[in-house]
C-alpha positions as CSV (number, residue, x, y, z in Angstrom):
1,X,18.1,-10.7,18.7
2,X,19.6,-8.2,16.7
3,X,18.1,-4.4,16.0
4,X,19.1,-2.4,12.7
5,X,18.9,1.3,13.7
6,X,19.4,2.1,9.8
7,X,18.5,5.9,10.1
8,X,19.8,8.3,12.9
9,X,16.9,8.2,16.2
10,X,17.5,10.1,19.6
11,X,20.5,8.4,21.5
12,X,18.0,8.1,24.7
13,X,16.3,5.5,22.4
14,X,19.5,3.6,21.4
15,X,20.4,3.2,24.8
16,X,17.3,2.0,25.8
17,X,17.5,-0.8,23.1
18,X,21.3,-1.7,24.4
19,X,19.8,-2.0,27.7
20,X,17.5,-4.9,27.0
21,X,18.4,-8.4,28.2
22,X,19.3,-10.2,25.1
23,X,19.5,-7.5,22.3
24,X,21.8,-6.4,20.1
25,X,21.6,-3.0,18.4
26,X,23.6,-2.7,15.3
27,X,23.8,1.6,14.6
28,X,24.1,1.9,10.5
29,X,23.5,5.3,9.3
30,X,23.4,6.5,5.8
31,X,23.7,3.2,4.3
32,X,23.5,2.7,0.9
33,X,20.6,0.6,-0.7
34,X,23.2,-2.2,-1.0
35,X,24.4,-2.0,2.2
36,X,21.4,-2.4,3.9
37,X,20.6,-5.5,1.7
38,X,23.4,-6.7,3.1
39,X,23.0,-5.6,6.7
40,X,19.4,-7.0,7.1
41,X,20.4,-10.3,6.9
42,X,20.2,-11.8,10.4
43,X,18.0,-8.8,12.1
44,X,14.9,-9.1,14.0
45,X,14.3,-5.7,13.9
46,X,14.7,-2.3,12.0
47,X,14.4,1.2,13.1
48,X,14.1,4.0,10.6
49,X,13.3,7.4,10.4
50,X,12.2,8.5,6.7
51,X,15.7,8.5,4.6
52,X,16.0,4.4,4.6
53,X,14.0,2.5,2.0
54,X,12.2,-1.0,3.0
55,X,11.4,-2.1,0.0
56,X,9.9,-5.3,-0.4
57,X,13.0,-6.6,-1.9
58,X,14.7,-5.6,1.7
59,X,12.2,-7.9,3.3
60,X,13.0,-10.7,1.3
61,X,16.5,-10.7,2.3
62,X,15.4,-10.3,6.0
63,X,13.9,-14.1,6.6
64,X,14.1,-13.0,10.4
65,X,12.8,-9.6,10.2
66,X,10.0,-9.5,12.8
67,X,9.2,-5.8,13.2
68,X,10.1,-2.2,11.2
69,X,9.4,0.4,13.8
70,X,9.1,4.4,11.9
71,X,10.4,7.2,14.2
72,X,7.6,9.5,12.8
73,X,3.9,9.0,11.4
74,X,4.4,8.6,7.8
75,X,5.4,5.7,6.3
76,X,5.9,5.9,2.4
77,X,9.6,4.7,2.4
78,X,8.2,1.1,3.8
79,X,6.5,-1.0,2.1
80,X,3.2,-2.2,4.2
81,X,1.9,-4.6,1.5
82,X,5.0,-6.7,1.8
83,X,6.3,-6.6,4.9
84,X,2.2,-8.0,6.0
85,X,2.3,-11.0,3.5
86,X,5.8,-11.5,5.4
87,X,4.4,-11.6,8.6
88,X,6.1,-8.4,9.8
89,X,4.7,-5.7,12.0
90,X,5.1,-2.3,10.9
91,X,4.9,0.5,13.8
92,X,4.7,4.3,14.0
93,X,4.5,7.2,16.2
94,X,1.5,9.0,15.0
95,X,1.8,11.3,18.2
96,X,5.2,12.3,18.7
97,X,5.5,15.2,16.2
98,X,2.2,16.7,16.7
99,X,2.9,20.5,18.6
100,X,6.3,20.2,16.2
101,X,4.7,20.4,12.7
102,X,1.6,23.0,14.2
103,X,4.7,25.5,15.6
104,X,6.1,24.9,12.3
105,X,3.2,25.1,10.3
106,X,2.3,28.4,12.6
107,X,6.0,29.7,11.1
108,X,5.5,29.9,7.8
109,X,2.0,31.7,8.9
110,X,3.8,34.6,10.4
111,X,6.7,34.4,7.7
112,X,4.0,34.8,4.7
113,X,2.5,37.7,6.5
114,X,5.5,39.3,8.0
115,X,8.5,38.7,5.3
116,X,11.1,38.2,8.1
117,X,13.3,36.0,5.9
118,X,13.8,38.0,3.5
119,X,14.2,40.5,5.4
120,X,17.1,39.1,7.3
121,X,18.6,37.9,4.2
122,X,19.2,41.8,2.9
123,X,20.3,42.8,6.2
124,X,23.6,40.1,6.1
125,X,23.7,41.4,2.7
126,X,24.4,44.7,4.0
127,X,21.2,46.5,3.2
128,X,19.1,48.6,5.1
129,X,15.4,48.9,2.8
130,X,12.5,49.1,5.3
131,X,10.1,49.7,2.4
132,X,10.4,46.4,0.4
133,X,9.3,44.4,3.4
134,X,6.1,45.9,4.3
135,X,3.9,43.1,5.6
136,X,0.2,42.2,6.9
137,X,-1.5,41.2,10.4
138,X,-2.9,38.1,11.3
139,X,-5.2,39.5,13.5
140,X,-8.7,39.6,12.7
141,X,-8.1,37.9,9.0
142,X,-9.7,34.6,8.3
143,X,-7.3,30.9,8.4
144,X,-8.5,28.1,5.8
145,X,-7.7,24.8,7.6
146,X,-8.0,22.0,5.2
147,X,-8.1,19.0,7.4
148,X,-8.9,19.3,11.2
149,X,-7.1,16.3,12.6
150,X,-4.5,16.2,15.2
151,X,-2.1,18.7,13.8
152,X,-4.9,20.9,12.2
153,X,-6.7,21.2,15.4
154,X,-3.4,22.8,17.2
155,X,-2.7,25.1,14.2
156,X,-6.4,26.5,15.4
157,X,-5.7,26.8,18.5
158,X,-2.7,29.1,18.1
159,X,-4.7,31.2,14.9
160,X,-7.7,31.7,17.8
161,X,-5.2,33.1,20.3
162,X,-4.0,35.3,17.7
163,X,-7.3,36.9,17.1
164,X,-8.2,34.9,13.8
165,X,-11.5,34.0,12.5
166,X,-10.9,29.5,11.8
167,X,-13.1,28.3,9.1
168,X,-12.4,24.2,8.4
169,X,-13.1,22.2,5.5
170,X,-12.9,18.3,6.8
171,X,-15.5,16.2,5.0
172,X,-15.6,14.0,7.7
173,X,-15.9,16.3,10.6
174,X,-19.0,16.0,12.5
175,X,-20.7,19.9,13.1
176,X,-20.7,19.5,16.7
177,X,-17.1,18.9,16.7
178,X,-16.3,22.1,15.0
179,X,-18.7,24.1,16.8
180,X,-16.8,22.3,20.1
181,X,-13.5,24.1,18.5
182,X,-15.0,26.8,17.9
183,X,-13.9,26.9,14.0
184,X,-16.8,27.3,11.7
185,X,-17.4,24.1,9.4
186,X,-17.3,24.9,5.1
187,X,-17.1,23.7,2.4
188,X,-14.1,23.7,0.5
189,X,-15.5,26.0,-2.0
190,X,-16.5,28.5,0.5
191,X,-12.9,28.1,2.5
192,X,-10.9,29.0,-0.8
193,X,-13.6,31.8,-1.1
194,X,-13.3,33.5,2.1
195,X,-9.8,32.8,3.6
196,X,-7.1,35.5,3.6
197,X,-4.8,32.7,4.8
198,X,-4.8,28.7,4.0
199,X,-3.3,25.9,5.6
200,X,-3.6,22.1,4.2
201,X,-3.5,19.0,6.5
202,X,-4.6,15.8,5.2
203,X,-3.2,12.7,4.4
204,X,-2.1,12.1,0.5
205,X,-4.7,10.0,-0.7
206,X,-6.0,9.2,-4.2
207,X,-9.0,11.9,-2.8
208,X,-6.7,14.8,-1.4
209,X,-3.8,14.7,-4.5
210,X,-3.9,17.8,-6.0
211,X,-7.0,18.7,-3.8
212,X,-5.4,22.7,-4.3
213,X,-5.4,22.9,-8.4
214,X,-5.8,25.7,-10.8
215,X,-9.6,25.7,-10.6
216,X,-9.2,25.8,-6.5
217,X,-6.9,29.3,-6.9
218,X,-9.1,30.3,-9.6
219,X,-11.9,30.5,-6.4
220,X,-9.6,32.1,-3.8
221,X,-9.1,35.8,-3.4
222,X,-6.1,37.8,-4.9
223,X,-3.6,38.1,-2.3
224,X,-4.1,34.6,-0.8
225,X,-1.2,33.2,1.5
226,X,-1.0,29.6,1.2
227,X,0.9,26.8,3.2
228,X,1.7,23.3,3.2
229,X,3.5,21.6,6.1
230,X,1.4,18.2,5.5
231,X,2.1,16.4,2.4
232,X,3.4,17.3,-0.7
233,X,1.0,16.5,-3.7
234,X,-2.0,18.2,-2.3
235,X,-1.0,21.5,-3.4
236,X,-0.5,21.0,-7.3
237,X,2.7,22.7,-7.4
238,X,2.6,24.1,-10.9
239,X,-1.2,25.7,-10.3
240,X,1.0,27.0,-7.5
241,X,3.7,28.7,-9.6
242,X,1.5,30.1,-11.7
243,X,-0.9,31.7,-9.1
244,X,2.2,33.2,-7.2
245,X,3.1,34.8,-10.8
246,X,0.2,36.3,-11.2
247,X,-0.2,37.8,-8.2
248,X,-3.4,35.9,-6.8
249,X,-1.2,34.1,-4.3
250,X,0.6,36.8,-2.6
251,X,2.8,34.2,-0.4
252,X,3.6,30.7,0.3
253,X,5.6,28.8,2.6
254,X,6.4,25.2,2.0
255,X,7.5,22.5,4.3
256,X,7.1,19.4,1.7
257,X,7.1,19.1,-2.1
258,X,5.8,16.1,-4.5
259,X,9.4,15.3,-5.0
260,X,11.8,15.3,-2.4
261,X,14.6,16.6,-2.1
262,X,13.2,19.5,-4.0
263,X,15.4,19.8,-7.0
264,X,18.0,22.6,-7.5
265,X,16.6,24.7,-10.6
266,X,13.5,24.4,-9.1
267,X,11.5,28.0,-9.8
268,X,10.3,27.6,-6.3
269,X,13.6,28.4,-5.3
270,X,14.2,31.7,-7.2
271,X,10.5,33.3,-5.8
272,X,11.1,35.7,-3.6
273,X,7.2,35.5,-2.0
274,X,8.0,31.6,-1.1
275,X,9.2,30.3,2.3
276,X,11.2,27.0,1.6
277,X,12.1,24.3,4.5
278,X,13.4,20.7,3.7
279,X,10.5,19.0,5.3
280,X,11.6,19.9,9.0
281,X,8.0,19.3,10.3
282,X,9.3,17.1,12.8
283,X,12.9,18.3,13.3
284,X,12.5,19.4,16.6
285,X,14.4,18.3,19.6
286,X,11.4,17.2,21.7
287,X,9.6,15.6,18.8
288,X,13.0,13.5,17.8
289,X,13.9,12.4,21.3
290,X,10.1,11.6,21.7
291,X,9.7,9.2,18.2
292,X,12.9,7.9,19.2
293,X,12.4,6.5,22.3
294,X,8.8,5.9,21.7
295,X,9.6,3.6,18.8
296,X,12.4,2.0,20.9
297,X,10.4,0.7,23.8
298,X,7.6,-0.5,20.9
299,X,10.0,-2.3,19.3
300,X,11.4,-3.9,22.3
301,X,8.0,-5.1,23.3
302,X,7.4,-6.8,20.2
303,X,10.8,-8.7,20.6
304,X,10.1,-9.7,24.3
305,X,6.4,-11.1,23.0
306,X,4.7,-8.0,24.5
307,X,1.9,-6.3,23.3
308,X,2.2,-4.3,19.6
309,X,1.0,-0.7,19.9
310,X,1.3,1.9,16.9
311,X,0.9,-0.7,14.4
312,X,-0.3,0.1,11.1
313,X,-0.9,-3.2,9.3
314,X,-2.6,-5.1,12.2
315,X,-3.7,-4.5,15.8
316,X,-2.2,-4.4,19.1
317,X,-2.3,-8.0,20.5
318,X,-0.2,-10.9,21.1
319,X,0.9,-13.3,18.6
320,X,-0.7,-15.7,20.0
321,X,-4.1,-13.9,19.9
322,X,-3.2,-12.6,16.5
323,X,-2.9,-16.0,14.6
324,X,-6.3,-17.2,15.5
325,X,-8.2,-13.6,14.7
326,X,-5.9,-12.6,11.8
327,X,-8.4,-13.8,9.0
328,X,-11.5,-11.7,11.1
329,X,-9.0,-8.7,11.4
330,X,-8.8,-9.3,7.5
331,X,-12.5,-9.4,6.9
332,X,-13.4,-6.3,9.3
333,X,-10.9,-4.0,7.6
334,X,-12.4,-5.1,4.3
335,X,-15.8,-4.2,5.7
336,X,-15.1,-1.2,7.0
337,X,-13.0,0.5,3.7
338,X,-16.1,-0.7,1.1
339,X,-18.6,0.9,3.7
340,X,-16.7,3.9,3.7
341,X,-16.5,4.1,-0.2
342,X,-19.8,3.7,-1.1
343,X,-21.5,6.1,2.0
344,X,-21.5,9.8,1.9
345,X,-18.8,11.6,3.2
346,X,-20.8,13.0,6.3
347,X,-22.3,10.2,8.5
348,X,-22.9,10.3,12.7
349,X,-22.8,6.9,13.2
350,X,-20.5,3.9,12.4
351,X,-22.4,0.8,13.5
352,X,-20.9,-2.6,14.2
353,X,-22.6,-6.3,14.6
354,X,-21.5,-9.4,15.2
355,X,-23.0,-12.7,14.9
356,X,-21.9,-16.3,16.2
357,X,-18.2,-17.5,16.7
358,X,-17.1,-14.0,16.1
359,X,-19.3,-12.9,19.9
360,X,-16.8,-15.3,21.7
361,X,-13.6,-14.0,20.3
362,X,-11.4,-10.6,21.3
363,X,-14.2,-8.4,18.6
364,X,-12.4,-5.1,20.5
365,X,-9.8,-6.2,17.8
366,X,-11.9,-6.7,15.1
367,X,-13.7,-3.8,15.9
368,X,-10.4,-1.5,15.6
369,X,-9.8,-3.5,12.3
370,X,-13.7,-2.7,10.9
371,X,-12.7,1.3,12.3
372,X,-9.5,1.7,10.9
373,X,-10.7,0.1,7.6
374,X,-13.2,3.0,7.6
375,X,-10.7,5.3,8.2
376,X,-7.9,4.1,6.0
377,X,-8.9,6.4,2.7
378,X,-10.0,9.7,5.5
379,X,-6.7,9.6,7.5
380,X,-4.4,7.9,5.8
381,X,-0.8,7.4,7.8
382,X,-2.1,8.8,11.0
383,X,-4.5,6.3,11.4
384,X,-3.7,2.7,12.9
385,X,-5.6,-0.1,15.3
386,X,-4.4,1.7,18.6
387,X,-5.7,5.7,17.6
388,X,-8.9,4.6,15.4
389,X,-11.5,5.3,17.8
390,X,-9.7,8.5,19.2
391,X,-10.0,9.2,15.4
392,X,-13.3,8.3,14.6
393,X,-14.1,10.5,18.2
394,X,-12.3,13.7,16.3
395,X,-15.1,13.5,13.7
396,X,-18.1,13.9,16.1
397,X,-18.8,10.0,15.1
398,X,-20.3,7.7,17.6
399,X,-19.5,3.8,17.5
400,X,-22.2,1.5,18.0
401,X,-21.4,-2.5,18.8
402,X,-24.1,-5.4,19.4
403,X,-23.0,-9.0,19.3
404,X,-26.2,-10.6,18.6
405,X,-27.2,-14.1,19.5
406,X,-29.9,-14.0,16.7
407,X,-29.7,-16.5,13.9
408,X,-28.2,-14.3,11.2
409,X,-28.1,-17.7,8.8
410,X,-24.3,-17.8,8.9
411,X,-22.3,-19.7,11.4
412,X,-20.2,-16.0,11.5
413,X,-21.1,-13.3,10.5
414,X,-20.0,-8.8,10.7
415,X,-22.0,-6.5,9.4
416,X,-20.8,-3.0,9.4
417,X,-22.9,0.0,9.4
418,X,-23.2,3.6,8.4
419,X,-25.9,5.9,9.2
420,X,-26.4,9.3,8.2
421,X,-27.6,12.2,10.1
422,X,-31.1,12.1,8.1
423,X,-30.9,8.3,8.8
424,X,-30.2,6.6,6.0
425,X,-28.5,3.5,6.4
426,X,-25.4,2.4,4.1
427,X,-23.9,-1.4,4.6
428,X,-22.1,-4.5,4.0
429,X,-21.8,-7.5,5.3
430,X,-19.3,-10.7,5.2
431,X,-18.3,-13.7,6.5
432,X,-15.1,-16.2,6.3
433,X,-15.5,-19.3,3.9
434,X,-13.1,-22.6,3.2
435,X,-10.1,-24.0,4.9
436,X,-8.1,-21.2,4.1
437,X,-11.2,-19.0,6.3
438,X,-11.1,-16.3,3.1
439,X,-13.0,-13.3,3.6
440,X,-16.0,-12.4,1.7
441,X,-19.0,-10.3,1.3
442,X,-22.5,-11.5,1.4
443,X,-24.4,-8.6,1.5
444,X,-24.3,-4.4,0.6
445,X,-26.8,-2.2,1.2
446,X,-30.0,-4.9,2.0
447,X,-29.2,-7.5,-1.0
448,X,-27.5,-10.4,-1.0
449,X,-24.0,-10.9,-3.1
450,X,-21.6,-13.0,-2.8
451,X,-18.2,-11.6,-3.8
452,X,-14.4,-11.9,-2.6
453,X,-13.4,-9.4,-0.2
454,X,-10.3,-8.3,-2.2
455,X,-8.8,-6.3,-5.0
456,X,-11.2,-3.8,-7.2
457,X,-14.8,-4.1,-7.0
458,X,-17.6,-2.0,-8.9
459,X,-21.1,-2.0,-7.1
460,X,-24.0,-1.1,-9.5
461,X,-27.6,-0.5,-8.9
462,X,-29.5,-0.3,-11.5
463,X,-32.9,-1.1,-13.0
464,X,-33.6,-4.7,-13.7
465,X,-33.5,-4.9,-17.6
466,X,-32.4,-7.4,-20.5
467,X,-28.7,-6.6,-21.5
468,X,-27.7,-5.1,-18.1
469,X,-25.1,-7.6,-17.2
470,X,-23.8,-7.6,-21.3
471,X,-23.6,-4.0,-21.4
472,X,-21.5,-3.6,-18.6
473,X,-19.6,-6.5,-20.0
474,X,-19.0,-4.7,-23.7
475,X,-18.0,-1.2,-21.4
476,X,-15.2,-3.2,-19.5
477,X,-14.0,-5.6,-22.1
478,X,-13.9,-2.2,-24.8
479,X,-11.4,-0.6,-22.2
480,X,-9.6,-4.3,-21.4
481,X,-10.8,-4.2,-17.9
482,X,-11.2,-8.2,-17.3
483,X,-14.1,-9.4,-15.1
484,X,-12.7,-11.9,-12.5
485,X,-16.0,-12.4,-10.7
486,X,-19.7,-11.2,-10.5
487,X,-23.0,-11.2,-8.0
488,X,-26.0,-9.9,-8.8
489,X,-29.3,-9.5,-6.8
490,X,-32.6,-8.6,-6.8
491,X,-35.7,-7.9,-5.0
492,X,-38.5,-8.4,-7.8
493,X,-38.5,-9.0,-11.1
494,X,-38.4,-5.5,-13.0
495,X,-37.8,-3.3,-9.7
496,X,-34.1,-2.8,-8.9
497,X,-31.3,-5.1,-9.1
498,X,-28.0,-4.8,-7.5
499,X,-24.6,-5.7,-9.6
500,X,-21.0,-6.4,-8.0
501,X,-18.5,-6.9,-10.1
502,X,-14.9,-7.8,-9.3
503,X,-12.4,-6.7,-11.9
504,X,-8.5,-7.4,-12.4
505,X,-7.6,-3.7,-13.4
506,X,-9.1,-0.2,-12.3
507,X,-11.6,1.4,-15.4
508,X,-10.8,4.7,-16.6
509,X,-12.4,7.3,-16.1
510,X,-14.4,6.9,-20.2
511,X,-15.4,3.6,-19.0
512,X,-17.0,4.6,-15.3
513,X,-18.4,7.6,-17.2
514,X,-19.9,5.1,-19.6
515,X,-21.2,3.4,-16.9
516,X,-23.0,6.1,-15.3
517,X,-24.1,7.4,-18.2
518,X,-26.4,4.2,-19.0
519,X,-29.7,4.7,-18.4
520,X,-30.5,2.0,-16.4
521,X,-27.4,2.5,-13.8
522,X,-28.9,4.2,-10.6
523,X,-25.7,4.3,-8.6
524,X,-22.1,3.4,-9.7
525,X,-19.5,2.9,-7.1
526,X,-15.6,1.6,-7.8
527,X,-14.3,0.1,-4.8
528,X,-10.6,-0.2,-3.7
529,X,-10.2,-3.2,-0.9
């Protein structure tokens, strides 16, 4: 079997591939696009770090392609989608660059409040001016931490030890998991408010892109220091550039950019208040040799027929196993993201059921599938079937699973849980159907629908009227969104009635606000499967 190593990983790990019986590692670095077409050919396996693109069209000239293994945790230059309708598992390291990206992140701290870089820079220049780079303390001042995962949690550590007041804005962060940190819990209104210092470190999502805008500096103090080692996108760099010339952001020190490599007449570049690095959070010695030989032995596995750990399309189990629970893995991920999307952000429990055949299968897979569903929108790349419940554990949520040997009226049934901290209850439920065992949801919130589990969904409640199901028709079809399916349900005639509809294309944002708008519409969720 032969490994691609397409981007440069720690030697120790392409030694350690070379020394498995029957494997043949094939070292390419720096190949072009076309190259690599060329090179993927007859491989089993690929190894990348983040500068090699596997595209979809790369899979498709890789009929043997078995597993692409990322030395790091994001994974934006492979494409997921394709490589799992291809059968192919694609791994990270969600661990490995952890301390590096907090020390680095801490960095750019100390550089925005002591201007050492500059500093140095006029001393090779020749000059000796000790007044143009007076700086500030850390100590006592107050850190912003948007986003208290892994990496966030180690940037407070190091701000406590330095004498800082943490406040945290993580939606999804349970209070007794802050208060066990000792950071104190915000909003993100009252972090931009209060914090001498901020520090971002979420996932990209469609909810986090440009969560830092012009309306979020126009809430922070003057002389705010800002910092992004995370992702680039969730600082909107132009609100950015503006704040840092007029003075309300007094520093910045950025680590990542929404295009990279940053270009050359950027203005970022000619600021003298911003720190730039060329996304080094990871460019450590430990954190490479760790990713490297981390993703070497996961990959190895995967070609002996061992177990799959790290992986972010599907869970860690043999293939064996995986070919008879890969539709439930399917359904519970499903599950899991709609219950996410149409609960409140803050919930304390995440509950899990299971009903007939599912009891006497492997449901600690499904389950992982159901939590890292859930999770897929909160933590984005970091999250995966091997770390969701560490995850889920980080947000002061508990996991609850029953398999129930009540009759449920299925032959299989999941039902998938939220619950509040007041109680309240938000849910779905689902079940496979056909020869082809296709996912799909019988039930949200109490009433029954019956919907496929896939593409773009909108879930309505509403009062049960005349017209309902024609005036949601005109609002779509005005906007040429095309209905490909529909459910409704209902209690009793004239109380509340419940709408699903699937569509092909995602409304705008005139034609959801048209739909909340309508009197009768109680609650209006879109859904992304």
């Amino acid at each position: 079997m032969k490994v691609l190593v397409a981007d440069k990983i720690s030697p120790k790990g392409v030694a350690y591939l070379r020394q498995q019986p029957g494997i043949e590692v094939v070292e390419a670095y720096g190949s072009s696009p076309e190259k690599v077409l060329e090179l993927v050919k007859d491989v089993h396996a690929i190894a990348v770090r983040s500068e090699t693109k596997i595209t979809a069209e790369v899979l498709a000239a890789a009929p043997l392609l078995k597993v692409v293994g990322r030395a790091g945790v994001g994974v934006d230059n492979v494409d997921v989608e394709a490589a799992t309708e291809r059968g192919v598992v694609v791994m990270n390291t969600p661990a490995g660059n952890t301390i590096a990206t907090a020390e680095l992140t801490f960095t750019h701290l100390l550089c925005g409040a002591r201007p050492v870089p500059q500093a140095a820079a006029s001393m090779k220049a020749g000059q000796w001016d000790r007044k143009s780079f007076s700086g500030i303390e850390l100590f006592r001042k107050t850190l912003g931490i948007v986003g208290l995962g892994r990496i966030g949690g180690e940037v407070a550590k190091r701000a406590q030890a330095f004498g800082m007041r943490v406040l945290a804005y993580d939606p999804y962060l349970a209070p007794s998991r802050a208060k066990a940190m000792q950071v104190e819990a915000v909003t993100l209104d009252e972090l931009l408010q209060q914090s001498d210092y901020i520090t971002v470190h979420m996932p990209l999502t469609d909810d986090t892109k440009y969560m830092i805008d012009e309306a979020a500096f126009e809430k922070c103090k003057k002389g705010l220091r800002i910092f992004n080692c995370a992702r680039g996108g969730i600082i909107k760099e132009a609100a950015l550039l503006e704040a840092l010339k007029s003075g309300k952001v007094a520093a910045a020190g950025l680590d990542v950019f929404e295009d990279e490599p940053l270009a050359k007449d950027h203005p970022f570049r000619s600021m003298p208040n911003v720190v730039l690095t060329p996304h080094l959070g990871a460019s450590t010695a430990e954190a490479q040799e760790s990713v490297g030989i981390e993703i070497a032995e996961q990959i190895a596995d995967v070609l002996n027929g061992g177990v799959i750990r790290n992986a972010v399309n599907m869970p860690s189990i043999d293939a064996a196993a995986l070919k008879v629970l890969g539709p439930y893995l399917d359904l519970g991920a499903k599950l899991g993201t709609l219950v996410q999307q149409i609960s409140p952000a803050q919930i304390a429990t995440l509950r899990i059921t299971y009903w007939g055949k599912i009891v006497d299968l492997d449901a600690n897979a499904i389950t992982r599938a159901i939590q890292r569903g859930y999770l897929r929108r909160i933590s984005g790349d970091e999250v995966n079937f091997v770390n969701a419940p560490v995850l889920l554990e980080r947000l002061g949520l508990r996991a609850e699973v029953t398999k129930s040997t009540s009759d449920s009226g299925y032959t299989e049934l999941a039902r998938v849980e939220a619950v509040t901290p007041e109680g309240t209850t938000f849910s779905a439920s689902g079940t496979l159907i056909g020869k082809g065992n296709q996912p799909r949801i019988v039930e949200i919130n109490g009433r029954e629908v019956e919907v496929a589990a896939e593409g773009k969904l909108l879930v309505l409640e509403n009062v049960d009227q005349p017209g309902m199901v024609g005036d949601i028709g005109s609002i779509l079809g005005k906007n040429n969104v095309n209905i490909a399916d529909m459910s409704l349900s209902r209690l009793t005639p004239g109380g509340t009635a419940y709408m699903v509809v699937r569509v092909d294309t995602e409304p705008s944002d005139g034609a959801r606000q048209a739909i909340k708008g309508h009197p009768a519409i109680k609650m209006a969720k879109f859904v992304q499967l």
